[in-house]
Structure formats: C-alpha cells, structure tokens
C-alpha atoms as an extended CHARMM CRD file, in Angstrom:
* protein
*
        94  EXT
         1         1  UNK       CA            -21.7580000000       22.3200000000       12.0340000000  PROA      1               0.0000000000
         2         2  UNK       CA            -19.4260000000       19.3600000000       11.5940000000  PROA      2               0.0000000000
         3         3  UNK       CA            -16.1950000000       19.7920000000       10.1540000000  PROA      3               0.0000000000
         4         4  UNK       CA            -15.6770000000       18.6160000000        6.2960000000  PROA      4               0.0000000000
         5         5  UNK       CA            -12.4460000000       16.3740000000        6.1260000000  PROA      5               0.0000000000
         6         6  UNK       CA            -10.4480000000       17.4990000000        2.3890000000  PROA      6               0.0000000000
         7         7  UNK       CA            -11.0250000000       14.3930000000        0.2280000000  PROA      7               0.0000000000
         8         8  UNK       CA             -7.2460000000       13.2490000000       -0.5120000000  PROA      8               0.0000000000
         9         9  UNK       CA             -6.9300000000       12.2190000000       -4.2800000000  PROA      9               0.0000000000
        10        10  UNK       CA             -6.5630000000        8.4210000000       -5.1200000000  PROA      10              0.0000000000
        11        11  UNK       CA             -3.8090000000        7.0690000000       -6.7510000000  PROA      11              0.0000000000
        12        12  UNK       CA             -4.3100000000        3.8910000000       -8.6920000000  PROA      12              0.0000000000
        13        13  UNK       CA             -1.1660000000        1.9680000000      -10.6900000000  PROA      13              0.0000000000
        14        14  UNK       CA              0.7150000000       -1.5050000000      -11.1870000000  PROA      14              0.0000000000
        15        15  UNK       CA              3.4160000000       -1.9560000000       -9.0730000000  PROA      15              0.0000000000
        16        16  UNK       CA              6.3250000000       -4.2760000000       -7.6750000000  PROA      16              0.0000000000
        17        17  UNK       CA              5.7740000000       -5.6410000000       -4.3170000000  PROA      17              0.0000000000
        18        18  UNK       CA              8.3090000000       -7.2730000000       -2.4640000000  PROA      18              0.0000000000
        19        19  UNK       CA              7.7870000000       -8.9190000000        0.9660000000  PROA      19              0.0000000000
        20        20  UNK       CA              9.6670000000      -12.4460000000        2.7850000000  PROA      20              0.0000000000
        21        21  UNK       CA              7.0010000000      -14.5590000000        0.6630000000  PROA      21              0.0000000000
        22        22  UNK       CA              6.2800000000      -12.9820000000       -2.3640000000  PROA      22              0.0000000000
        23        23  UNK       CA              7.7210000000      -10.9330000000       -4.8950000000  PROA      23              0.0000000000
        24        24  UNK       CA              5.6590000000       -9.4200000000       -8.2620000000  PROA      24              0.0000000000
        25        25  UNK       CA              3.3660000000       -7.1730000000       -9.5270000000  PROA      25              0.0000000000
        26        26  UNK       CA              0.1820000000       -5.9970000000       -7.9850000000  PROA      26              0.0000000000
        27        27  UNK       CA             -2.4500000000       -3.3510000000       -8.7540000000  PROA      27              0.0000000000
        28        28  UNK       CA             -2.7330000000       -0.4390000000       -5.5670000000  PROA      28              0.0000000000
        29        29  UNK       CA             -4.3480000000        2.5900000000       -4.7000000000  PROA      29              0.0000000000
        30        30  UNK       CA             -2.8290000000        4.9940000000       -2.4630000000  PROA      30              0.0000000000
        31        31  UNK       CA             -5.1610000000        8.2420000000       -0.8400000000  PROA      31              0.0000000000
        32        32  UNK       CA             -2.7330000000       10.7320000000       -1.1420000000  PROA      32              0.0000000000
        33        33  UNK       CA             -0.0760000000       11.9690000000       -3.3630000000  PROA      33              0.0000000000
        34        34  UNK       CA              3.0590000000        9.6550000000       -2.7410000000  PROA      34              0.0000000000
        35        35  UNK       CA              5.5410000000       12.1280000000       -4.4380000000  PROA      35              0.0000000000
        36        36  UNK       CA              4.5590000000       14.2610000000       -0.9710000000  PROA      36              0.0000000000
        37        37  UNK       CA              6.1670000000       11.8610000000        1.2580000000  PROA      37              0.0000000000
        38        38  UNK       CA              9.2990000000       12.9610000000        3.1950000000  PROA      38              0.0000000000
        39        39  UNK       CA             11.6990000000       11.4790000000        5.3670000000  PROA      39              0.0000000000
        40        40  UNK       CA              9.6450000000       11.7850000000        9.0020000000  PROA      40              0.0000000000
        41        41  UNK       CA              6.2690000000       10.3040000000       11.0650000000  PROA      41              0.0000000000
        42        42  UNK       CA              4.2710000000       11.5270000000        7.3610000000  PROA      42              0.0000000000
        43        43  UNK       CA              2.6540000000        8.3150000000        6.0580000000  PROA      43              0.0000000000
        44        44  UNK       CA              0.1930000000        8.0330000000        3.3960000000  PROA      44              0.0000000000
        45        45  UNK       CA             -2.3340000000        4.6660000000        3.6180000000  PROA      45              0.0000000000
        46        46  UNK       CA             -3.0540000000        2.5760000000        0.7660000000  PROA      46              0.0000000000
        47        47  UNK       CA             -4.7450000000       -1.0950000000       -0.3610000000  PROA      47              0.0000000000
        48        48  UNK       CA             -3.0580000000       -3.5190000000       -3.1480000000  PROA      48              0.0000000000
        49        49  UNK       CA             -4.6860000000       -6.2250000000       -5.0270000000  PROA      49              0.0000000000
        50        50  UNK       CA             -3.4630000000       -9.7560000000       -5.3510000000  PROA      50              0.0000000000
        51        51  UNK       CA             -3.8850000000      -13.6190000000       -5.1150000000  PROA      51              0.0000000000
        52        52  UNK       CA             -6.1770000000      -14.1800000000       -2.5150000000  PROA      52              0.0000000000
        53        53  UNK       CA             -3.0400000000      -16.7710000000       -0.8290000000  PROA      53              0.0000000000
        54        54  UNK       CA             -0.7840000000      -14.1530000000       -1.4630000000  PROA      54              0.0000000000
        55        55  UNK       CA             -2.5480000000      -11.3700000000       -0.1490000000  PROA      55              0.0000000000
        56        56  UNK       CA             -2.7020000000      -13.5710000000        3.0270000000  PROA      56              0.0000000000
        57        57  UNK       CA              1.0960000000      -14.3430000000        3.1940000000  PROA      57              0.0000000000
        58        58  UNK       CA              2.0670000000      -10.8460000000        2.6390000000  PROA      58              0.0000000000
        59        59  UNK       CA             -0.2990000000       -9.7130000000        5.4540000000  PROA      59              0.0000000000
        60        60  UNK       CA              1.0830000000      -11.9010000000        7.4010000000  PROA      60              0.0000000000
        61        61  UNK       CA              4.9760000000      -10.9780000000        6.9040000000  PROA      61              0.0000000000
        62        62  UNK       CA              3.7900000000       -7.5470000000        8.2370000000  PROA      62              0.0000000000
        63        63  UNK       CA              5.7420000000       -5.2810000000        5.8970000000  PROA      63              0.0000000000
        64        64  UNK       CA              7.6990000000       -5.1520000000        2.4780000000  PROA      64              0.0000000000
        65        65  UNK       CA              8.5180000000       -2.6990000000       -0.0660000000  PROA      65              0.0000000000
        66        66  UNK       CA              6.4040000000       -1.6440000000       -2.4230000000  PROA      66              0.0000000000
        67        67  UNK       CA              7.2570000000        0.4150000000       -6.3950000000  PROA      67              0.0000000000
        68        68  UNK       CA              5.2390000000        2.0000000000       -7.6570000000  PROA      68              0.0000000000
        69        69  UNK       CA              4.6130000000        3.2410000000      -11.6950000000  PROA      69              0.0000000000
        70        70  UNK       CA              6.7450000000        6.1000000000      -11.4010000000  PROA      70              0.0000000000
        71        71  UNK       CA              9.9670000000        4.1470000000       -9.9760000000  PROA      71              0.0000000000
        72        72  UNK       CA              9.4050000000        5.3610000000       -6.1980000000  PROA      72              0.0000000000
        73        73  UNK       CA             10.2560000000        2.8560000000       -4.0770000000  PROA      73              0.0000000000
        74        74  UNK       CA              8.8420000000        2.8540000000       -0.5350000000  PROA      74              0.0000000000
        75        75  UNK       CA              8.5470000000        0.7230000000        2.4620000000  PROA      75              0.0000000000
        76        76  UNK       CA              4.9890000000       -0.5010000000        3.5690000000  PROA      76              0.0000000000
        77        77  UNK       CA              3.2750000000       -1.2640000000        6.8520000000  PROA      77              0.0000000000
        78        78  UNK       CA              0.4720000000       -4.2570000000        6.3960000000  PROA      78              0.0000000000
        79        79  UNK       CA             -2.4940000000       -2.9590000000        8.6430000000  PROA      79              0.0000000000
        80        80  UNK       CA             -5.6440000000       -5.3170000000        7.6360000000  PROA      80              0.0000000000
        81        81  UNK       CA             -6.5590000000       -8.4460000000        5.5810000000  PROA      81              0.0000000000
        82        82  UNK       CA             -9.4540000000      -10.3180000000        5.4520000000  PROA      82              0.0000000000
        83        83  UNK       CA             -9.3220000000      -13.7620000000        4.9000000000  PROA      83              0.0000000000
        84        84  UNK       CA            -10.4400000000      -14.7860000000        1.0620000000  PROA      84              0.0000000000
        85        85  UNK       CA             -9.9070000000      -11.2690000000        0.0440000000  PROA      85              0.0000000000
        86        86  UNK       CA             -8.0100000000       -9.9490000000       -2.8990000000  PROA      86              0.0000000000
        87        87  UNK       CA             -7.0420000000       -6.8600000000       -1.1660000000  PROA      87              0.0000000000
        88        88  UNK       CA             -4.4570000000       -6.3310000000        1.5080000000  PROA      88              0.0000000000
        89        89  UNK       CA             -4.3320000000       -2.7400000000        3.5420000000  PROA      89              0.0000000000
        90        90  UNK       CA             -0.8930000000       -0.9830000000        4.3540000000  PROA      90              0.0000000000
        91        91  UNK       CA              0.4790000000        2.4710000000        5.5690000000  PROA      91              0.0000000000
        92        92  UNK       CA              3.4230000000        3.8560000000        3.3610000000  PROA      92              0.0000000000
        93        93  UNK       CA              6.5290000000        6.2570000000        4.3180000000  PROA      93              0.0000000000
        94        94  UNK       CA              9.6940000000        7.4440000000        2.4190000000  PROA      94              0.0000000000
C-alpha cells in the first residue's frame, strides 16, 4: 500500500522581490505555511510570477529576497526557469 504524502497548503499573495537585476512586485505561491519557517536546514519551496525577461534575469542571479503580504521578509534560492515562462521556481528559508 503506498504511502499518502500530507498535501501542504498553498499560499498565494503579491509580494516584493528583490534580486541584482530587478526589484518590484510579483504574484507567488508558496506550499507550505511560511510563518513555520525557523532559523535552520527547514525550507519551504515556492514559484513567483513575472515578466517573462525578468523572470529570466532573476533566475539567472540565483537568489534574492523575497516579502511577502504579511511583511515577512525571507531570502530565496532560484531552482528552475524555463525560457519564455512567466514563472520562476525558488526554495525559501528564514
């Protein structure tokens, strides 16, 4: 019998991304609850939405910080990007 994974809730919101190239709002979606996050290896993964040249250039610095809705501030890890695409992937910690 395989093993059901808990489905980890999806947070959606406009935030402030800033990386070397780019600083401004974006739209993201994180799986997990980001208030969670403590200091430690704990990281939460997540997607943002943006220019399809700026999603590019962002992936491409590698990381930046991201705030989101509530204020949080946190520093993110880009992971994947497909060229074109709107949406840039990134890993999140505290």
């Amino acid at each position: 019998m395989p093993r059901l994974r808990k489905q980890l809730p999806a947070h959606n919101g406009s935030g402030e991304l800033r990386c070397r190239s780019f600083q401004g709002a974006v739209d993201y979606e994180i799986l997990g609850d980001p208030s969670s996050l403590r200091l430690g290896p704990l990281r939460l993964r997540g997607s943002f939405n943006a220019a399809p040249d700026v999603a590019a250039e962002c992936f491409r610095d590698g990381e930046g910080d991201l705030t989101i809705a509530t204020g949080e501030k946190f520093r993110i890890t880009m992971l994947g990007h497909t060229e074109g695409s709107v949406t840039t992937y990134f890993e999140m910690r505290v």
